[in-house]
C-alpha positions as CSV (number, residue, x, y, z in Angstrom):
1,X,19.8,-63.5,3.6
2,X,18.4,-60.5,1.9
3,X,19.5,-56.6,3.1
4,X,16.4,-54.3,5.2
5,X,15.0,-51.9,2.8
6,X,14.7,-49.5,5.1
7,X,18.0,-47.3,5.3
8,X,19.5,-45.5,8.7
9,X,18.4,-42.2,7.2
10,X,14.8,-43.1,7.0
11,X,14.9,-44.9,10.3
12,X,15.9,-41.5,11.5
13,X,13.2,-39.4,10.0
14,X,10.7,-42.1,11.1
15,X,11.9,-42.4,14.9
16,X,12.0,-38.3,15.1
17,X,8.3,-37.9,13.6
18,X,7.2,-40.4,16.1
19,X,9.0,-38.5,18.9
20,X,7.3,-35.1,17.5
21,X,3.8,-37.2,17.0
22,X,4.0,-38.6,21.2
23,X,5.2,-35.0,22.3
24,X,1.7,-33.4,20.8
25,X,-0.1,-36.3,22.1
26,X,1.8,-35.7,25.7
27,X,0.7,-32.0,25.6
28,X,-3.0,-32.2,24.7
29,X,-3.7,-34.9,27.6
30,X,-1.6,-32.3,29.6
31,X,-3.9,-29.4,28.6
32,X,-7.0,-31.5,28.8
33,X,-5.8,-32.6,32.6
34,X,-5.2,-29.5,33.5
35,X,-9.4,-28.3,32.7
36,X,-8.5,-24.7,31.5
37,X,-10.9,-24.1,29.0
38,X,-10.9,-20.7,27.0
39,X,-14.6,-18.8,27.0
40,X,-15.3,-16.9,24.6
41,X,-14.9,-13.5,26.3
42,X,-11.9,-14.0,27.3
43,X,-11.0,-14.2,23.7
44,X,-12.8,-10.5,23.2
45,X,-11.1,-8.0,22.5
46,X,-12.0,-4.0,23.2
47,X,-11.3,-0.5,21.1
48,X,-11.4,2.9,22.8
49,X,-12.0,6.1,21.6
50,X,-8.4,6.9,21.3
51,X,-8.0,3.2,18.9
52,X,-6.3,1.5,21.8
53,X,-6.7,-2.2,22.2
54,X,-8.2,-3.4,25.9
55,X,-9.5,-5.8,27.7
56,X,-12.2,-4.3,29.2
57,X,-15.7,-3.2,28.3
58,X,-16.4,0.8,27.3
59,X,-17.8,2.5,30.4
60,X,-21.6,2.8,29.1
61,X,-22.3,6.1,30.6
62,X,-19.6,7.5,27.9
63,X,-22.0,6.6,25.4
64,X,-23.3,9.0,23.1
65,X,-26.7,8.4,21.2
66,X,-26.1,10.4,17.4
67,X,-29.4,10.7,15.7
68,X,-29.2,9.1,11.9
69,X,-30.5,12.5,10.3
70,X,-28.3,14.9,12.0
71,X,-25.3,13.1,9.7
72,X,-24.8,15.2,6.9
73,X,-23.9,13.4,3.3
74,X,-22.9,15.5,1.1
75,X,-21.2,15.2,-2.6
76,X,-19.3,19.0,-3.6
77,X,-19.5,19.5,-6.9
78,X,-16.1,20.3,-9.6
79,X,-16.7,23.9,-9.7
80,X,-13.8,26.4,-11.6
81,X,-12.5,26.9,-7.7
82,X,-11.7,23.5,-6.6
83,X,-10.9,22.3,-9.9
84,X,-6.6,21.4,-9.8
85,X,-4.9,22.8,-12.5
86,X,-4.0,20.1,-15.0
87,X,-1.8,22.7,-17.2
88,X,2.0,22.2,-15.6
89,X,4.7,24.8,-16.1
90,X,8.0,23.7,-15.7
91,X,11.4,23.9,-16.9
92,X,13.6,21.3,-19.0
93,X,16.2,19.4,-17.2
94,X,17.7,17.1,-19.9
95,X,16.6,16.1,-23.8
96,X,18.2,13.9,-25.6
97,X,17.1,14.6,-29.2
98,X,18.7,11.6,-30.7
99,X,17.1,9.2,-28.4
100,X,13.8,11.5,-28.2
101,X,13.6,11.8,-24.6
102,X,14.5,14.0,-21.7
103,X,13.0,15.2,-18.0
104,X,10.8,18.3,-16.9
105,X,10.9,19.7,-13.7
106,X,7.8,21.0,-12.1
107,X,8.0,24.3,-11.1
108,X,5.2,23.8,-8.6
109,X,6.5,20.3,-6.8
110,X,10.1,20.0,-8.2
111,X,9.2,16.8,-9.3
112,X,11.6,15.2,-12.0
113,X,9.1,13.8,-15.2
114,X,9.5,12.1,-17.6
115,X,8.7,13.3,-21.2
116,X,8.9,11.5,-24.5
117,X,9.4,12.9,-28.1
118,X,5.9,11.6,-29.2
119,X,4.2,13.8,-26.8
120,X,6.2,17.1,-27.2
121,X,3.6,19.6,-29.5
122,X,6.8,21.9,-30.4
123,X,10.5,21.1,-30.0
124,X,12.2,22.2,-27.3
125,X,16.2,22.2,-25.8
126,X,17.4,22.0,-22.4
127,X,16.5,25.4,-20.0
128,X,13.1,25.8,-21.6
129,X,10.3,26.9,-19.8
130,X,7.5,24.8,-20.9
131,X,3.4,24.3,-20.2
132,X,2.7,20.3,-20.6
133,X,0.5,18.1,-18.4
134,X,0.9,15.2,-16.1
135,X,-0.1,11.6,-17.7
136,X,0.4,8.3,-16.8
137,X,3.5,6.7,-18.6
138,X,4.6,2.8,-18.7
139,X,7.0,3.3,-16.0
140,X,5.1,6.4,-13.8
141,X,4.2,10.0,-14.6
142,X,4.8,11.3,-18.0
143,X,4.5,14.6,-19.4
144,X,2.1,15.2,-22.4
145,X,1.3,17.9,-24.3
146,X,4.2,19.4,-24.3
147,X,4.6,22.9,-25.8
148,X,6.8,26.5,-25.2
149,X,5.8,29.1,-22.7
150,X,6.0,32.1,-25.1
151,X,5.9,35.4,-22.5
């Protein structure tokens, strides 16, 4: 007589998938007995003024009407005021000229970057003050244009 091809494991597997399968079957007769039935605004959802999430309506007397042409669009123009200064001044923190690289501190944010042999325009030590500009590097901001500030 020849052995059942189904092993205990997979007996297992099926019986519990069955239980799982009846248990979802048992739950949507439940709901369906039960005749809740969701509306669609009960499912709506409200914002207020202050971006708070409610249930209930805005008060329609808070409305306020805002005419189309009183909105001002406006584009302002790079004038020599509002244009950021792209020339850095810093100081250098570490070079290593073997390896041809080092860090700049910003004297304007502190900020630590990176510069790179390539884009240094004069050569420089550590404790130099130094004009350069910000650029992007592989790894984040990189200094280019590097050269002395002669006083």
């Amino acid at each position: 007589m020849g052995r059942s091809q189904e092993t205990y494991s997979k007996k297992e597997v099926r019986d519990k998938n069955e239980k799982k399968r009846k248990e979802k079957e048992q739950k949507r007769e439940k709901k369906k007995s039960e005749g809740k039935k969701s509306r669609f605004e009960d499912m709506i959802a409200y914002v207020d003024e202050f971006g708070m999430i409610s249930s209930t309506p805005p008060d329609p007397n808070k409305k306020t009407v805002i005419a189309a042409e009183s909105i001002e669009l406006k584009i302002t123009k790079n004038t020599p005021e509002n244009a950021p200064n792209f020339i850095r001044k810093g100081v250098v923190t570490f070079f290593n000229e073997s390896k041809g690289y080092g860090f700049i501190r910003d004297l304007e944010s502190n900020q630590s970057i990176f510069a790179h042999a390539n884009n240094l325009l004069e050569p420089v030590k550590e404790n130099n003050i130094v004009f350069f500009e910000i650029g992007k590097g592989p790894k984040g901001p990189s200094a280019m244009k590097v050269k002395l500030f002669k006083e």
